[in-house]
N, C-alpha and C positions, 0 to 999 in steps of 0.2 A: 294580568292575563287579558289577552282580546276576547273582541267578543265572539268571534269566530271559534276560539279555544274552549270557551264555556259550553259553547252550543253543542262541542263532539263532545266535551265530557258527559252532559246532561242525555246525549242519546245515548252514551256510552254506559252511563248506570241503566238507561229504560231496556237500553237493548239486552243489558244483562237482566233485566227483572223479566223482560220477558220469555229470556231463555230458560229462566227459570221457571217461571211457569210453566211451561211445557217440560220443563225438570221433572216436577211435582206431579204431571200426567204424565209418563211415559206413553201409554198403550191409546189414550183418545187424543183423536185427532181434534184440531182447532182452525177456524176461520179469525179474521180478525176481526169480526163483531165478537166472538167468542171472548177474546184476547181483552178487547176495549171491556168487555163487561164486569170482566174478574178485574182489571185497571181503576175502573169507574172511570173511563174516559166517555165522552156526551158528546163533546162536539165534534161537528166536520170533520174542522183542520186536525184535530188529535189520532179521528180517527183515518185519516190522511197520512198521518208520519206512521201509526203501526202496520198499515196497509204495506208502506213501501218498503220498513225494515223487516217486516215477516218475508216479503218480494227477495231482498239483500240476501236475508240469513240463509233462503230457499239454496240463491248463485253460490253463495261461499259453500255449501252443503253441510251446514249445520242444523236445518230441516230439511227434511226429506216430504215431499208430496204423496201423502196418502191418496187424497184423490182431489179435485178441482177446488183446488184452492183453500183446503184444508191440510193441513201439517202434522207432524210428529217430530220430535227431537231425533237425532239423527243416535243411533246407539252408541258410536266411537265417544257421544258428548256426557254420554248419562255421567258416568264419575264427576268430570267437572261440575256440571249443572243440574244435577238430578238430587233427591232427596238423600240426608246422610245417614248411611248405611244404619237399619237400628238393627240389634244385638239381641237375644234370647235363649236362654238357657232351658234345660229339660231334660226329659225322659226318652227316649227312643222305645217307640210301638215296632219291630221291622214285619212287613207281612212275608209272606213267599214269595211274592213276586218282586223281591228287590225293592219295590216304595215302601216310606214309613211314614207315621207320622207323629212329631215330637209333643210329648204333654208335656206344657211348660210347669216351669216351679210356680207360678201364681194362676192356682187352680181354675181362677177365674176368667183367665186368657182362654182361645178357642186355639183346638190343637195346630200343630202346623206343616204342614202336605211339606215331604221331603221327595220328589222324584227320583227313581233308579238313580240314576246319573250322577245325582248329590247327595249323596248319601256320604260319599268320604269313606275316612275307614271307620265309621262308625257300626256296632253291631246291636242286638237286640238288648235293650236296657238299662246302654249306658247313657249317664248323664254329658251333655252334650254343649255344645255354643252353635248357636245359632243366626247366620245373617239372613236377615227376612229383603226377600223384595215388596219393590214396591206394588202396593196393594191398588189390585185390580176390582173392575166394579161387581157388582153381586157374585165375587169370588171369595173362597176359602182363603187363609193366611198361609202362604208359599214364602219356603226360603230353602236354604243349602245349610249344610256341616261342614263346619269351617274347624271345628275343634272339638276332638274326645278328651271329654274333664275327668272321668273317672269311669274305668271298665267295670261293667257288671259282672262277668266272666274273664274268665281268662282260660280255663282247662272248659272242654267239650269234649260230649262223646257225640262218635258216630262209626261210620266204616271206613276201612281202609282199602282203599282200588291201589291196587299196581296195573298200570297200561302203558303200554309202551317207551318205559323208561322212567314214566313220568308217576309218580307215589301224593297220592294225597288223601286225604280226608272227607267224607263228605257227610255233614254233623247231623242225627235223629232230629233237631227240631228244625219245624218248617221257616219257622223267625229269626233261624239263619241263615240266608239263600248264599252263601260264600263257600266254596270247599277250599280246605288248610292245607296249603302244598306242605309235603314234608321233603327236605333236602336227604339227600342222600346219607345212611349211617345214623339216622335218626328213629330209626324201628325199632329198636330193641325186642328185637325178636319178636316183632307183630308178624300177622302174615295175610296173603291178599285174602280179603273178604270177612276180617274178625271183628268184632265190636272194640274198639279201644276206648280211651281216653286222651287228648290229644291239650298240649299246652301252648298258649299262642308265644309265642317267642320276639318277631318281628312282625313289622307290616312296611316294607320300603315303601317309599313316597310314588313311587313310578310303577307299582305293581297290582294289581285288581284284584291281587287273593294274599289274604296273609303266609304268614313261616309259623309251623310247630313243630313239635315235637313227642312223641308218642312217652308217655308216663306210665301207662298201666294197659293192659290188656286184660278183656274180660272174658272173653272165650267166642262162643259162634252166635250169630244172631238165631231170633226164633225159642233159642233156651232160656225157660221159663226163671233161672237166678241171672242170667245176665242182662233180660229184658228189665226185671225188676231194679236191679243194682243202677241199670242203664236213666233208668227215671228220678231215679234220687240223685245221682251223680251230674245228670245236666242239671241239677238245679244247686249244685254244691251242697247238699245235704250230705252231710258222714254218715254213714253207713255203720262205722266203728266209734267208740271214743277213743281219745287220745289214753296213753299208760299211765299217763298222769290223772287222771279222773278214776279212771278203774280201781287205781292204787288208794285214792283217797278214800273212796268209796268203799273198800277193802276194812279199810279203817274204823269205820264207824262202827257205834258198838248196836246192837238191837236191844239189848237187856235194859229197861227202863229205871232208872235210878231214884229210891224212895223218895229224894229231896224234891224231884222234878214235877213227884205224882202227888206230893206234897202242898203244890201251888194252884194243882187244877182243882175242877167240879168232879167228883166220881161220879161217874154213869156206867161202872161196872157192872151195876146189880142191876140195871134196869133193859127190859126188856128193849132190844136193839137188833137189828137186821140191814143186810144189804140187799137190792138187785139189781142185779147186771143180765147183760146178753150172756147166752151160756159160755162160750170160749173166752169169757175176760179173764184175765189174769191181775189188772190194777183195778183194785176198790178202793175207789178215793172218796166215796161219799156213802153215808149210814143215815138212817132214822129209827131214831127213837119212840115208844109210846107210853106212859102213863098215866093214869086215872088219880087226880088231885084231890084234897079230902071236900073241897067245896065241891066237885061234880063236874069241875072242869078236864079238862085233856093237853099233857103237855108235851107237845112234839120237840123235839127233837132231830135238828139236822146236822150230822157232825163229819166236817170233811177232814183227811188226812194233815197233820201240820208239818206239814213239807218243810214247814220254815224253820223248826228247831234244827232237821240236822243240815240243811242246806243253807250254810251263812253265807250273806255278799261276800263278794270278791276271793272267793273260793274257788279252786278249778271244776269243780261240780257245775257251781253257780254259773260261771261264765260258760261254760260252756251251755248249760239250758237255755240260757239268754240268747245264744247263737243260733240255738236252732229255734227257740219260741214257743214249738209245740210239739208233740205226738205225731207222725204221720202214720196213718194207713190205710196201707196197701191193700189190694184182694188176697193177700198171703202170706201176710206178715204185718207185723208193729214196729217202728223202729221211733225206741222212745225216747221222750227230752231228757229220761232222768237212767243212770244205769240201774242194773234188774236188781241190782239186791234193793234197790231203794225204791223202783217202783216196782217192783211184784213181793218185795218180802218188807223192808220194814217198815215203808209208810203205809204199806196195801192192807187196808182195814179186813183182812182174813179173819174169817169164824175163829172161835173160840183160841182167839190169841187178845192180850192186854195193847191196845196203841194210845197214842197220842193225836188229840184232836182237836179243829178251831169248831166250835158250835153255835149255830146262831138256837135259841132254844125259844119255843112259843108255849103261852099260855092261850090256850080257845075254847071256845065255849062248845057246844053241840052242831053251831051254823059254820065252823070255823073261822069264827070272829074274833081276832087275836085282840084280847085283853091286855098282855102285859109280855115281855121279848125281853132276854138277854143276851150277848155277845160274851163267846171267852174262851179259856183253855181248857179244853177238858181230858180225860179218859173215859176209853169204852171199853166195851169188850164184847162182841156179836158174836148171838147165839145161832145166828143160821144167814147162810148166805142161798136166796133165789136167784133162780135164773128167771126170767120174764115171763113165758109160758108156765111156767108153776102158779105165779102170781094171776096170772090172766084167767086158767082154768079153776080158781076158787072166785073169781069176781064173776065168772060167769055160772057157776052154782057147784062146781067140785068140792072136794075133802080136800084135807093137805095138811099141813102143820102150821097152829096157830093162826087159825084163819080169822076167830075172831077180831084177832087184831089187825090184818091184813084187813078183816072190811071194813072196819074203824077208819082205818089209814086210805081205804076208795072212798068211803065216806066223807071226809075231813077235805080229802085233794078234788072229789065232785065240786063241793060245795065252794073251795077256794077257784077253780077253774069256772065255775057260772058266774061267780063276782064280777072274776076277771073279764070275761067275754061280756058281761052285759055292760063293764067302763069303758069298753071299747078295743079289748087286744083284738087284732086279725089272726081268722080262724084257719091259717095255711093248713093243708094237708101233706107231711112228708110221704113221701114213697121210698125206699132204697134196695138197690139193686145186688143181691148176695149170688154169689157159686158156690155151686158143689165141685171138689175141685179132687181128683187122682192124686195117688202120693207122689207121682211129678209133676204136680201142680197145674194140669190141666183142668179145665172146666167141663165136666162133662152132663150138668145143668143148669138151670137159674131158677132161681126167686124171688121173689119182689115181697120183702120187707116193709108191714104196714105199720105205720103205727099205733097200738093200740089202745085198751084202759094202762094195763100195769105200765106203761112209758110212761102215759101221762098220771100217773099216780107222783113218781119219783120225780116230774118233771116241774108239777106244782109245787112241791115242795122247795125244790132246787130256786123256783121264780121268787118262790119266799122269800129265803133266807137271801139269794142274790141283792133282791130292792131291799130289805131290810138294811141289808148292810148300808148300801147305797146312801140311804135316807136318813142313817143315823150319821153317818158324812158329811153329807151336802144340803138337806136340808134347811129353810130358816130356821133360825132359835139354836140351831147345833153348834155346840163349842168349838167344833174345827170346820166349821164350816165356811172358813176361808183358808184352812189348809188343803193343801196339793193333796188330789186323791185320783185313783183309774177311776173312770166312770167307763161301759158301754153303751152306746149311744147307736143310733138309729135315724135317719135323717129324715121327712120326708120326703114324700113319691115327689120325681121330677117333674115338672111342671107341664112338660112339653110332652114326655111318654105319656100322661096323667090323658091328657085332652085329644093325643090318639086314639088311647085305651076307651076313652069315652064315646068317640065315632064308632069307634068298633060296636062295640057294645051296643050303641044305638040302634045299627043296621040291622043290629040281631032279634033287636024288640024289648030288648032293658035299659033302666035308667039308674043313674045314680045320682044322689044329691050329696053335692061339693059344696056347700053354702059355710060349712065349719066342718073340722076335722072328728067332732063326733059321729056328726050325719054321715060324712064318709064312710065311715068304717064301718057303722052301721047298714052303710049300703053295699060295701064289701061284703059282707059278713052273709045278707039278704041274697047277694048275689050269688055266692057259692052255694048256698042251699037251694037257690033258684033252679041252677044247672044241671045240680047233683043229680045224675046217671041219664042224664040227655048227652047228643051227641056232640055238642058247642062245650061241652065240661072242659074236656082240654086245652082247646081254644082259650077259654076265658080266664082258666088257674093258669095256663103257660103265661100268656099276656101281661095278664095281675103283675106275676112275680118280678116280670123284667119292667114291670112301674117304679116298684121300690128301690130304695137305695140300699146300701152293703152298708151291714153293721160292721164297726170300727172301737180301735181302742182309746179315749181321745182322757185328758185333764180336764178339759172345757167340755160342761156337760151341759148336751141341749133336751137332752130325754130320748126316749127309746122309743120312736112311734109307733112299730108294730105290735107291740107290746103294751102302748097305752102307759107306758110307767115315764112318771118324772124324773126319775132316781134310780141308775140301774149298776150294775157291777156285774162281775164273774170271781167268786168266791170258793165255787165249788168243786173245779177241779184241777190244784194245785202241781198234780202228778203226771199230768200231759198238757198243761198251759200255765204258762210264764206270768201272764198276769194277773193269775188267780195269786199265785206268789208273791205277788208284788203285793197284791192288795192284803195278804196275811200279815206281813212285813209292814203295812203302815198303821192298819187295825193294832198293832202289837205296838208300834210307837206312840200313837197317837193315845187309843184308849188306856194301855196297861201302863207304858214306860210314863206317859204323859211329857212326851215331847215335843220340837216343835216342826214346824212344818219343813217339808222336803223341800226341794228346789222346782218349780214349775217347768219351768222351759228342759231341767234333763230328763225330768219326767213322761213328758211330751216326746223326750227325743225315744224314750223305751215304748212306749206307747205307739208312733208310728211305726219302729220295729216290729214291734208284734202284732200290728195289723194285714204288715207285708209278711210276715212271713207266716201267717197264717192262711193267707190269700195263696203262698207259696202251694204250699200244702196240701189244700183243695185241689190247685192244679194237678199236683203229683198223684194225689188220691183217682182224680179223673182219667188222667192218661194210662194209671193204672188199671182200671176198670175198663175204657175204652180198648186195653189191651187183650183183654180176658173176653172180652165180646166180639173183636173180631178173632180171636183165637176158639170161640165156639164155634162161629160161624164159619171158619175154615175148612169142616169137609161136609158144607152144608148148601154146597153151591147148587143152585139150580131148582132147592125145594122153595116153596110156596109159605110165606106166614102172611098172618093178618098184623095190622100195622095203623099208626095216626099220624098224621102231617104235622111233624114237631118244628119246621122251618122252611121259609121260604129265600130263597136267595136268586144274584142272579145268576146263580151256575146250574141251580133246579132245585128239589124239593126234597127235603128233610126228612126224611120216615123213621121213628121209633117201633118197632116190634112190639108188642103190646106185653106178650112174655116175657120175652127178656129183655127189654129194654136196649136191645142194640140199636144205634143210630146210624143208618147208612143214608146214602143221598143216591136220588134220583135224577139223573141228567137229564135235561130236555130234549137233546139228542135219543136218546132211550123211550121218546114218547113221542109212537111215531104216528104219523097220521094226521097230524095238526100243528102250527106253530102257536106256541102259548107265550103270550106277554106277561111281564110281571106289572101286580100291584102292591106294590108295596106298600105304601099305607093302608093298605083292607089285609093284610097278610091272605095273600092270593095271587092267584095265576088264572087266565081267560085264553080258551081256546078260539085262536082270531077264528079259523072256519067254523069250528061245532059250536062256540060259546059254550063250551062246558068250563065251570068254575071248579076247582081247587084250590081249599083254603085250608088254614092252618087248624088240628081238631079231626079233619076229615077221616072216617077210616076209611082203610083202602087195602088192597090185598098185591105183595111186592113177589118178586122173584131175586133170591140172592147170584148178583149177578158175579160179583168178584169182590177178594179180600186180600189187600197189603197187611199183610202181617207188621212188619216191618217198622211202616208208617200209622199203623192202626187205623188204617178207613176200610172204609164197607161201601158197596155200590151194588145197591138195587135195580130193579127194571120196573114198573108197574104195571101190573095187568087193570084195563081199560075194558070196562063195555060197551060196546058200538053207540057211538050217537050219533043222532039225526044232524046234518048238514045244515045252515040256519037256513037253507032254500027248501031243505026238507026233500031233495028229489033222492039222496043217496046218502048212506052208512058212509062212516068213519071209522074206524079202530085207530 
């Protein structure tokens, strides 16, 4: 080969490396110093030939001039010359407004911004393929759908429009922004404006809306059984069981059989009790009391044994597995197990004989458990409480058997201060009840505190949960490299953590983060701090959205709200699945003495019942948000007092204080001043008045309007005149 020949080859690789370089940047522009630096070219002459071939590549128009003598790859070239295409799989987030963004399978990727436009026919939740472009500078991770891997859904409900010829669908959830054409003969007897159920059928490649087909009609919107029906059914929840479960269940006998009662601990004769909220109909969990001849106290906690008559791979079984857990509703239970089995024969009902797993404590007077066993037993409860019965003898009433009722505040004081001085965080729940017409309208509210008698049952239940846990996983435990559910608790992320802490700071509190005791400790400080100032809200709203969501996991890192190394869910088998699970391995491991389960399928039951427990709370939420703007429906125009539960940029969040309806305030609706957000101070600033609005605030709203429908609520705020920051003129 000449030498003339060697010299075009040699420019012929540089000129491709440089194309590629600029491959590799798409979006920034390059000079050829730029060019020679990323090269390591130094001298003159080097930098001489990349001068004249960037000049070259400009003519051919394979860069394109950004601006004086600075480049970019020309876009017709990126394929050839540009980085190869990389691939990622996930989850589809979809908002309302048509963008998503996909959470990958490796949690620890950052999510990835899908534009309107690229979205494909991808829908809210399905697992997806993802081709990511290239990564732009202090940009988020952007790419397109290129492939739906597996639909989340497939049947949706919504309404049904007929307009001018054209019939389609337009689905209750906002995270589907797509309406379902339905073809023509596809109705079955739906009709325009009914709530259905719609099945996606196709989605042609050339078409911007999918094809279904009408399955089921519910009836008219607004009616208080098909709004309900409507909220379990977008989330594929049954409503019904299959014939096949009902039938099995059918089957089962109630009448306990000598042999069976033969193998347990009797706890017939000993004094035993349940409480519940007054309308429960499953008691899945009892405690026991007696007085030991040494002076000790032997509690007793004994939850229903779901697992004798619900064997794996039973139609029962699978099917609970499906659903995972109990949902409810403001109006209803629609439970994981059918009724003869969780309201008659697991349901630890007053003076009937059941079958039970027991974690059983020996304590002393400080309730400092001495000595614990784990096992089968039978009860038989002499009285079943409702909470207020319990409540009104701990706060100095009469009632039946209270001595032992104080025994039992006693014993669960005493284990609840332990608790709280190792460090558990001391949340305050609230929850939001109706009084509700026999057509299920709400025609008040209530707010549900939690009390002593909750946290009576509640400490007990923390018991025996870790108990179990510890006798598991544990060092020194025999199965303590056997496959076991743990709940688990993660902690506070990092990054909300060091917000939380600006926040706070501005407000005139500190906390000390130097270890995870002092935290909590300074948690703990800080709600008492607050308690009935008007920053309270503020700082428990905040708090909470610190923490992370407890989970059902194999891999157990400890429970950190909780302060426990070792935790589980043991206690209620008869509306959570892996309370059964964990009776089911307790039963292998300790009685059968066998060997361990399989990790990884265990793991696979375990994220099921995380998600569909996460389901749940959803459906429990949109439930409730339904019944709040259904109160607030012929309540337009009146006046409530209210706290800044959110700031966004669309305007500000306001919970009612009463009932806890959340409607949003438009900035548009707050006239008289333009307010910018701060979103890291959770707050909004009046550019002219400088009035602040932050999160906490009380404030006094006007119900401006209510989509039933859609279940939003929209406020107006009533404003006090403020002084202009020149101070010459009022503002409203």
């Amino acid at each position: 080969m000449g030498k003339k020949k060697k010299l075009e080859n040699k420019l012929s690789v540089f000129t491709n490396a440089i194309l590629s370089i600029f491959g590799e940047n798409p979006f920034r522009p390059m000079n050829y110093k730029q060019i020679c630096k990323v090269l390591g070219i130094k001298d003159a002459a080097g930098k001489d030939v990349v001068y004249n071939i960037l000049v070259d590549l400009f003519e051919q128009g394979k860069l394109l001039e950004e601006r004086p003598y600075r480049y970019i790859l020309n876009p017709e070239y990126l394929q050839e010359y540009g980085p190869k295409t990389q691939y990622v799989e996930g989850t589809v987030d979809m908002k309302s407004t048509g963008k998503a963004y996909v959470v990958l399978d490796d949690e620890a990727g950052e999510d990835v911004f899908i534009a309107a436009n690229n979205t494909g026919q991808a829908l809210h939740g399905d697992r997806v393929k993802v081709a990511m472009f290239p990564k732009r500078k202090n940009k988020k991770p952007e790419g397109e759908i290129v492939e739906v891997l597996q639909r989340k859904h497939t049947d949706f409900v919504g309404v049904l429009h007929i307009s001018h010829g054209y019939v389609f669908v337009v689905p209750d959830m906002d995270s589907i922004p797509v309406d379902i054409f339905i073809p023509k003969g596809e109705l079955h007897g739906a009709k325009n404006g009914q709530k259905v159920v719609v099945h996606l059928v196709d989605w042609p490649e050339n078409s911007g809306n999918p094809f279904g087909e009408i399955i089921r009609v519910l009836g008219n919107p607004g009616e208080n059984d098909v709004e309900m029906e409507s909220i379990l059914l977008a989330h594929d929840y049954p409503i019904e069981f299959p014939k096949k479960v009902e039938k099995e269940a059918e089957k089962i006998e109630d009448k306990i059989q000598k042999a069976e009662v033969k193998k347990r601990k009797d706890y017939r004769d000993i004094f035993t009790i349940t409480i519940d909220p007054q309308d429960a109909k499953d008691f899945d969990d009892a405690i026991s009391l007696r007085k030991l001849d040494n002076g000790h106290w032997e509690v007793g906690v004994h939850i229903a044994d779901v697992s004798h008559y619900v064997r794996p791979g039973s139609a029962i079984d699978e099917e609970a597995y499906n659903r995972g857990t109990s949902v409810y509703l403001v109006d209803r239970t629609i439970p994981m197990l059918p009724e003869k089995l969780c309201n008659n024969v697991c349901s630890l009902r007053p003076d009937e004989e059941k079958l039970t797993f027991s974690a059983v404590f020996e304590m002393d007077d400080d309730a400092h458990v001495l000595n614990h066993w784990i096992g089968k037993t039978i009860i038989k409860s002499c009285r079943r409480y409702a909470y207020e019965e319990v409540q009104a003898m701990i706060e100095g009433g009469e009632g039946d058997y209270k001595d032992e009722i104080l025994t039992f505040h006693h014993l669960a004081t005493k284990l609840r201060e332990r608790r709280m001085a190792q460090g558990s965080l001391n949340f305050h729940s609230e929850e939001v009840k109706f009084i509700l017409d026999e057509q299920g309208k709400p025609i008040d509210t209530y707010v549900r505190v939690q009390n002593e008698s909750h946290e009576l049952i509640e400490d007990f239940m923390l018991l025996a949960n870790r108990t179990v846990a510890e006798t598991f996983g544990k060092p020194g435990s025999p199965w303590k490299n056997h496959t076991f559910v743990y709940r688990i608790h993660d902690e506070p992320n990092p990054e909300k953590l060091n917000n939380f802490l600006r926040l706070i700071s501005r407000l005139g509190y500190t906390m000390d983060i130097s270890s995870r005791s002092k935290l909590v400790k300074s948690y703990n400080k800080l709600f008492e701090d607050v308690d009935g100032k008007g920053e309270k809200n503020l700082v428990e709203t905040v708090a909470i959205r610190t923490m992370a969501k407890a989970v059902y996991s194999t891999e157990n890192i400890g429970h950190y709200g909780l302060a426990f190394d070792y935790y589980t869910h043991f206690t209620s088998p008869i509306r959570r699945y892996p309370d059964l699970m964990v009776h089911r391995l307790i039963e292998r491991y300790l009685i059968e003495n066998q060997g361990s389960v399989d990790r990884k399928e265990y793991e696979e039951y375990c994220v099921h019942s995380s998600e569909m427990e996460k389901q749940a709370e959803e459906m429990e939420r949109q439930s409730v948000k339904y019944k709040q703007a259904e109160y607030l429906q012929d309540k337009i125009g009146q006046v409530f007092d209210g706290l800044i539960s959110g700031v966004s940029k669309w305007g500000l969040y306001v919970e009612l204080k009463d009932s806890k309806c959340e409607g949003l305030v438009r900035y548009e609706d707050m006239p008289g001043d333009y307010y910018y957000l701060d979103e890291e101070n959770f707050r909004v600033i009046g550019q002219d008045s400088g009035r602040v609005i932050q999160l906490g605030d009380e404030v006094r709203v006007i119900v401006k309007n209510v989509n039933l429908l859609k279940r939003q609520m929209d406020f107006e705020m009533i404003l006090e005149p403020t002084k202009k920051k020149s101070g010459k003129r009022y503002r409203n």
